[in-house]
N, C-alpha and C positions, 0 to 999 in steps of 0.2 A: 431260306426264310423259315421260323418257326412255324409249324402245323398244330392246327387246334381241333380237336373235336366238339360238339356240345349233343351230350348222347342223354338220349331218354324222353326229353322234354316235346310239349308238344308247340308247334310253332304255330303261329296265330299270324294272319293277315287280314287284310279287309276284305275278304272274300272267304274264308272258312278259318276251318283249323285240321291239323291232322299233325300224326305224328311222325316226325322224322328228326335224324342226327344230322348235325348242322357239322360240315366239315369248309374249316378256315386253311388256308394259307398264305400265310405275312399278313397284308392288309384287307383282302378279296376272300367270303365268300365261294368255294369253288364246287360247291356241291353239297345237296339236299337228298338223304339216302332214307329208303324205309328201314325200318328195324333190325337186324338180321342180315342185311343188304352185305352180298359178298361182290360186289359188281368192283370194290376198288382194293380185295383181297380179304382174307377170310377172319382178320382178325385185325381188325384196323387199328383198332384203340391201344395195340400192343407198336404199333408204328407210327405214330403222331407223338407230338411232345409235349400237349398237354390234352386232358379229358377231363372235363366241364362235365360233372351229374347234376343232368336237371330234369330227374324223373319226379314225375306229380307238379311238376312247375312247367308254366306256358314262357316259352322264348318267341321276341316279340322283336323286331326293328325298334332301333334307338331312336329317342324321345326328337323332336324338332321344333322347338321354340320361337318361331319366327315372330318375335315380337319384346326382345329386351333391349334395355336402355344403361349399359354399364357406363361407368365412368360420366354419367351425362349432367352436362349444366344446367343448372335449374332452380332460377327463385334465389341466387346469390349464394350456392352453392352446388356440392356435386353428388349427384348416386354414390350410394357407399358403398357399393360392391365394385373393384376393380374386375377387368375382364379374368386377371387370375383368379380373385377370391369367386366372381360369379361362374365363370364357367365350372372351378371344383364345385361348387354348389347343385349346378346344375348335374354335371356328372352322379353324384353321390344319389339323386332323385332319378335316374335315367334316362335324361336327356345329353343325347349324344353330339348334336347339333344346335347354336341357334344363327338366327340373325339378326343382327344387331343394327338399329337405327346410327348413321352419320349425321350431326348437328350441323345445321348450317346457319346461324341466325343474318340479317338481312345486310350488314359490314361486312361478311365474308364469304370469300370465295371457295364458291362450289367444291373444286376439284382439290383446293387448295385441303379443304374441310376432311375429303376423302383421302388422303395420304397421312393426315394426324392421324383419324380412325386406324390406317393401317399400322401408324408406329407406337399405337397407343395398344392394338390386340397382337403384334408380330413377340411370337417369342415366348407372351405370358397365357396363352388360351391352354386348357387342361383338354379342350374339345374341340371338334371346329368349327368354324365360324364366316358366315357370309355377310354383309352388309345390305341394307338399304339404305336409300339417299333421302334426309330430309330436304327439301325445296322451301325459304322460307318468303323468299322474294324475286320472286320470277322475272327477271331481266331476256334479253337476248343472249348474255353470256351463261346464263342461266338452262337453257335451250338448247345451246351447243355441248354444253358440258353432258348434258343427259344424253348426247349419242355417244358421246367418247366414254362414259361409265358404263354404259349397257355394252360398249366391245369388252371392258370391263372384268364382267361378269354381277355389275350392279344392276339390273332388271327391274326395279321398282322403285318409286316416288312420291313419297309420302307429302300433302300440303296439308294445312289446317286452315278450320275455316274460325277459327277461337286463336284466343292470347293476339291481341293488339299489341303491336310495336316488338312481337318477340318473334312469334310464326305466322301470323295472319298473313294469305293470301285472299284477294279481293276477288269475284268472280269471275273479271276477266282475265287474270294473271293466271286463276284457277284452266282456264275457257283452254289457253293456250299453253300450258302446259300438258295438259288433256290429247293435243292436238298434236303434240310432238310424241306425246305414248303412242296414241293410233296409228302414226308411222313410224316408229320405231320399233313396235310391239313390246313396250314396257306396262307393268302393271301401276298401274296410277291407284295409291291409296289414301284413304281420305279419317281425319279426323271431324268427323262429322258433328260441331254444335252451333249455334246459333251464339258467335262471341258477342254480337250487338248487344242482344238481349241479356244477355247472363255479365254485360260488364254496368249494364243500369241497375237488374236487379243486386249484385252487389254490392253498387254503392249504395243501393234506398236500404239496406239490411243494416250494412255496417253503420248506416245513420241511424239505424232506428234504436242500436244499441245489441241487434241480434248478431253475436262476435263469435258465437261457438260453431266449433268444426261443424256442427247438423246443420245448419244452415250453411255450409257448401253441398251439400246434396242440395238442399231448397233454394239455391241460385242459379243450380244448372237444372230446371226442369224437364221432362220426356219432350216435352214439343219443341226445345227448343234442341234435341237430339232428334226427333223425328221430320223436322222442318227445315235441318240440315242434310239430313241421309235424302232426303228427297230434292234438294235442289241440286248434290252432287252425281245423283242420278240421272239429274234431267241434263247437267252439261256433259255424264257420259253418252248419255242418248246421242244429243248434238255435235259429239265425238267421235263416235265409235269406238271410244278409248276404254277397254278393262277397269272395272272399277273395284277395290276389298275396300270396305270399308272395318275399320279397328275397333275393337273394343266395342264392340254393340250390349248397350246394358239396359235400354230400354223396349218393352214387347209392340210398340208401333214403328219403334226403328225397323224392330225386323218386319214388322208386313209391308213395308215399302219394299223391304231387300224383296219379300216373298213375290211382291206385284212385278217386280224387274225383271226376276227370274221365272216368272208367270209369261214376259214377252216377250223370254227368247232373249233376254240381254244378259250380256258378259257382267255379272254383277254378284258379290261373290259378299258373306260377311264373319266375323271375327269374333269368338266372343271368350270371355276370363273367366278362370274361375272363383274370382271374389261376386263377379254378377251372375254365378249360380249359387251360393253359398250364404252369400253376405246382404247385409243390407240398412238400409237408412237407419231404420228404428234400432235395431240392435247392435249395431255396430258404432256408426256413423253419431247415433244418437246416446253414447254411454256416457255415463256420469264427467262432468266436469270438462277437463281436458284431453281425457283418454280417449274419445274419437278420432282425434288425430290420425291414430296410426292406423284409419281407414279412410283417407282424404286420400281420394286420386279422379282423375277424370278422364272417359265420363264417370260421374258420381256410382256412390250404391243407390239402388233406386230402392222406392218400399214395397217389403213386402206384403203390405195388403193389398197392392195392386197387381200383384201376380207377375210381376216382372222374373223371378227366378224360376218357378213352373214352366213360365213363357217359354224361357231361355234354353232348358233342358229336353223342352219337345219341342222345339227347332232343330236341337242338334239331331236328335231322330227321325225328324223327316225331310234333315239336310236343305233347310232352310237358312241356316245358319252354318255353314262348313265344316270352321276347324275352333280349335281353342290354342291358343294361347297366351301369355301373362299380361304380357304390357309391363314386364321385370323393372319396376324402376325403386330401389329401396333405399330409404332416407332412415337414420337413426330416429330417435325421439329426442334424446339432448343434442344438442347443441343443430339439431335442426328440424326439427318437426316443431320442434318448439318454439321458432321464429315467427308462428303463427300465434301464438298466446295471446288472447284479444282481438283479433283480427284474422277470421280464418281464411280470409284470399292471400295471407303469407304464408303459410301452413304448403311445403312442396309437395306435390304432388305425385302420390308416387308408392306404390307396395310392393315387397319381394315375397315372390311366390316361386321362381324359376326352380326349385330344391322340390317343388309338392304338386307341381301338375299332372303328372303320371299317375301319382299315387291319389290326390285328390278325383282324376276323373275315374280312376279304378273302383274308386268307391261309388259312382255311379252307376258303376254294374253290378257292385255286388245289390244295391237298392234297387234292381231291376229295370234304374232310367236308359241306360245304354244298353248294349249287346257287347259281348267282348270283340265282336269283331272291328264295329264302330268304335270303340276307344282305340285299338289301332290306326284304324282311320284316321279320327280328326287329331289325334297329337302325333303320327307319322307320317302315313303317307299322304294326306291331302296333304298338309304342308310339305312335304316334297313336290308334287305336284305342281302347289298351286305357284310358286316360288324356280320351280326351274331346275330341279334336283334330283327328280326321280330317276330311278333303275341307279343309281348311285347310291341315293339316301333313300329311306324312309319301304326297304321290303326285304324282305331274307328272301335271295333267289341267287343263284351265279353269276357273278361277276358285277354283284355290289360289293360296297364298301362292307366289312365286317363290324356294322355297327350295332352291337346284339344286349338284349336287355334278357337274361332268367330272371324271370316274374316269379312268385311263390304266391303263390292264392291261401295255402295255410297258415302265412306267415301273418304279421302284425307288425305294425306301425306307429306309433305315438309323435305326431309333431308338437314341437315346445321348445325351447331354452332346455338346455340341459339334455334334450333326448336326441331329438332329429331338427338339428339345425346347423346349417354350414353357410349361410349366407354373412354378409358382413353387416347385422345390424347388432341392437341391443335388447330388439323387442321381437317377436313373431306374429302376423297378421293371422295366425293360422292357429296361435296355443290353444290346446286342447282338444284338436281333430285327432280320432281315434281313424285309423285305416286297416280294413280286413284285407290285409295284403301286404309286400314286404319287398324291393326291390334288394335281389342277393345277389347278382354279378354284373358289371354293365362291362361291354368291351365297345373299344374305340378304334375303330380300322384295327381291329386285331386283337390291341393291348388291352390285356384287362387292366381297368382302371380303378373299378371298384369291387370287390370281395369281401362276402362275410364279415362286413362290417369293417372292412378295411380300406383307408385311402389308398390305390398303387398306382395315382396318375403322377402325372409331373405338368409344368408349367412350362409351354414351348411343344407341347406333343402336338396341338389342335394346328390345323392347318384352315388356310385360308380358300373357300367353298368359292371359285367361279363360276356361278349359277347361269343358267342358261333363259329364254322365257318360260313362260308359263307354260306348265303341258296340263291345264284345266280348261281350258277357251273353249267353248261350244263350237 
C-alpha cells in the first residue's frame, strides 16, 4: 500500500491544535509524529511515497455533510446534481464525506426506496457516502423496515411535519415512529414547520395576487417553525426517542432546541449556511424573479429580526451543534422557473455542498467561530452525531485518511466561472469573497484534489455503514 506523509502542517481538531506530520498508509491514518520525530526512522520523508508540504497551512479531518439531497424528486422534477456531479463538488470544497437523504414518498416502499438510493450512489460517488431514511407515511411495515435498515447501518429517520400529500406525517404516525427510534436507538429527525398553517397562508397570498418568490419566505413564518420544533419535542419527551432537528433558520426555533437541552433531553439542532448569510430581504426579496434562486425550506428569514446573529451565537455556545447544507440544487431554466407566477411551484432547493468549509472558515476569520469549533461542527460532531466517529471526522490512528490542507493565506472567489463545480447554471453564493483556500483534500488516502486539480474519479467513495449516535447524553 502507498505511504503518505503530510509534513509541516499544523493539525487542528475540536479540542486544540499543535503541530505534527501526519503519516498515511493506503487508506488508515497510522500515526501523528512531532516535528523532527525519529521514533519511525531518521529520515522518513526520504521512505514514503509521497510528501504533502503543508507548512503555514492547518490540516484538518475531512468535511461531513450530513444533510444533501442528490438526485432527489421534487416539485415535478429532480436535483441537478447527480451523486457523481455532487459528490466531485463536494470533494473539490473539502468535504470528504456526506449523507444522503433516501425518498420515500407515501406509494412506496420503505426498503424497496433504499436499494434504488443504493444503485443510484454504487459506483458514481467521488466520496463517501451514507444514507438517511425519509419516513413519509408511517404504516406498520413502515416500523419494521426501520429495524432492518439500522442493522443496515441506516441509523436515522427523517419525518416531516409540512408538504401534504408528499411527506406529511400526522402526530401520531409521528408518536410511533418515535417509539420504534427509542427502542431501536435510531436518531429520529424532524423537519420542523407548521404545514397547516403555511398551506392556508399560501393560498390567501397567491389569491391576493402576491406570486413573487418573497412571499415564500412570508408563507412560512418563525412561529410556525417554532410551533413545530416544539411540538416534535414534546412527542420526543413522550418518547424517549433522540430528536436533530434540520435546517433551523429561525432564533425561537432555537431557544426551544436551547430549553430541551436546558432538561437534560437528547435534542440536538442543525443549521445552514444560507440561514447564517442570507436572507428574506436581500436575497429572497431581489428584483423581479431572481429570488428564486434562494427559495428553499425552511425559508431565509429577515434580517432585521436578527435571525443570522441568532444563528452564529448558537453555534458558539453549541446550542445549535453542527452545520450543514440541506444540498438540494435546482437550475433556474427549466426549473426554478416553474415557479414564475406562482412561488409554491418554485422547488425548493440550494447547492452549497462545494462552500461549506470554506464559507464557515470565513467565520473565523470574522472572529464568529474559533478555528477549533469550525472543526467541530462541519466534522466531527457530524461524525458523532450520525454514528461515524474514530472513523470519520478526526486525524488520530486508525481512522480513515480523510484529510483537508487548509491554507489560511490562500483566497477563494465563489462564482460561475471561478469556484463552481456543482451542476447548476447559477450560484446562490456569487460573489462571496473567502480568506482561505482549500489546497489538498484526500480521501481514505487518495488525493482527490490538488492545487487546483480534479484527481478523484467516480466509484472511489464507498458506502459508510454508520453505526448509532455516539452524541446521546
Amino acid at each position: 500500500m502507498a505511504t503518505t506523509l503530510i509534513s509541516g502542517g499544523t493539525v487542528v481538531s475540536s479540542t486544540g491544535r499543535r503541530e505534527y506530520d501526519v503519516l498515511i498508509d493506503g487508506e488508515r491514518i497510522v500515526a501523528l509524529l512531532e516535528p523532527g520525530s525519529t521514533v519511525l526512522g531518521s529520515d522518513l520523508r526520504t521512505t514514503v511515497d509521497t510528501v504533502i508540504d503543508a507548512s503555514g497551512k492547518y490540516v484538518i479531518p475531512g468535511g461531513i455533510d450530513a444533510h444533501t439531497h442528490m438526485e432527489m424528486p421534487f416539485g415535478g422534477t429532480f436535483a441537478s446534481d447527480t451523486f457523481e456531479t455532487g459528490t466531485r463538488a463536494a470533494a473539490w470544497g473539502g468535504t470528504t464525506s456526506i449523507v444522503d437523504f433516501v425518498v420515500q414518498y407515501p406509494d412506496q416502499n420503505v426498503l424497496d426506496q433504499y436499494h434504488l438510493w443504493h444503485e443510484k450512489a454504487a459506483g458514481n460517488c467521488a466520496i463517501d457516502y451514507g444514507f438517511h431514511q425519509i419516513l413519509s407515511d408511517v404504516q406498520d411495515s413502515s416500523l419494521s423496515a426501520m429495524d432492518e435498515l439500522v442493522s443496515e447501518g441506516v441509523t436515522s429517520f427523517k419525518l416531516f411535519m409540512a408538504y401534504k400529500g408528499v411527506f406529511l406525517s400526522d402526530d401520531g404516525q409521528i408518536l410511533r415512529a418515535f417509539q420504534k427510534g427509542a427502542d431501536n436507538g435510531a436518531m429520529m429527525m424532524m423537519h420542523a414547520e407548521n404545514g397547516a398553517m403555511i398551506d392556508v397562508l399560501v393560498q390567501q397570498l397567491i389569491a391576493e395576487g402576491k406570486t413573487d418568490p418573497y412571499y415564500h419566505g412570508i408563507s412560512r413564518p418563525w412561529q410556525a417553525e417554532e410551533e413545530a420544533t416544539h411540538r416534535a419535542i414534546m412527542i420526543a419527551d413522550v418518547t424517549g426517542a433522540p430528536l436533530y432537528v434540520v435546517h433551523v433558520s429561525a432564533k425561537q426555533a432555537v431557544e426551544q432546541i436551547m430549553s430541551a437541552r436546558d432538561r437534560g433531553m437528547n435534542v440536538f439542532g442543525e443549521t445552514c449556511p444560507q440561514y447564517l448569510y442570507l436572507s428574506l430581504e436581500e436575497q429572497l426579496g431581489a428584483p423581479g424573479f431572481e429570488g428564486a434562486k434562494w427559495v428553499c425550506s425552511t425559508p431565509l428569514r429577515a434580517r432585521a429580526e436578527g435571525h443570522q446573529d441568532h444563528m452564529w451565537r448558537s453555534l458558539r455556545t453549541n446550542d445549535i451543534q453542527m452545520v450543514s447544507t440541506d444540498h438540494c440544487p435546482f437550475c433556474m431554466k427549466d426549473q426554478k422557473d416553474m415557479g414564475v407566477g406562482d412561488f409554491s411551484k418554485i422547488p425548493n432547493g440550494i447547492g452549497s455542498v462545494e462552500h461549506r468549509m470554506d464559507l464557515l472558515y470565513q467565520g473565523v476569520v470574522e472572529g464568529r467561530l474559533s478555528l477549533e469549533r469550525w472543526v467541530e461542527i462541519t466534522s466531527t460532531t457530524p461524525a458523532r452525531m450520525f454514528g461515524m466517529y474514530g472513523r470519520k471526522g478526526v486525524i488520530e490512528p486508525g481512522a480513515d485518511a480523510d484529510v483537508v490542507v487548509y491554507d489560511p493565506n490562500g483566497h477563494t472567489s465563489i462564482g460561475l466561472g471561478k469556484t463552481h463545480h456543482m451542476n447548476m447554471d447559477y450560484s446562490a453564493w456569487e460573489g462571496f469573497e473567502i480568506d482561505g483556500h482549500v489546497d489538498t483534500v484526500l480521501s481514505r488516502g487518495t488525493v482527490v484534489v490538488d492545487d487546483g486539480e480534479y484527481r478523484g474519479r467516480a466509484g472511489h467513495g464507498r458506502y459508510i455503514k454508520r453505526g448509532l449516535s455516539q452524541y446521546l447524553i
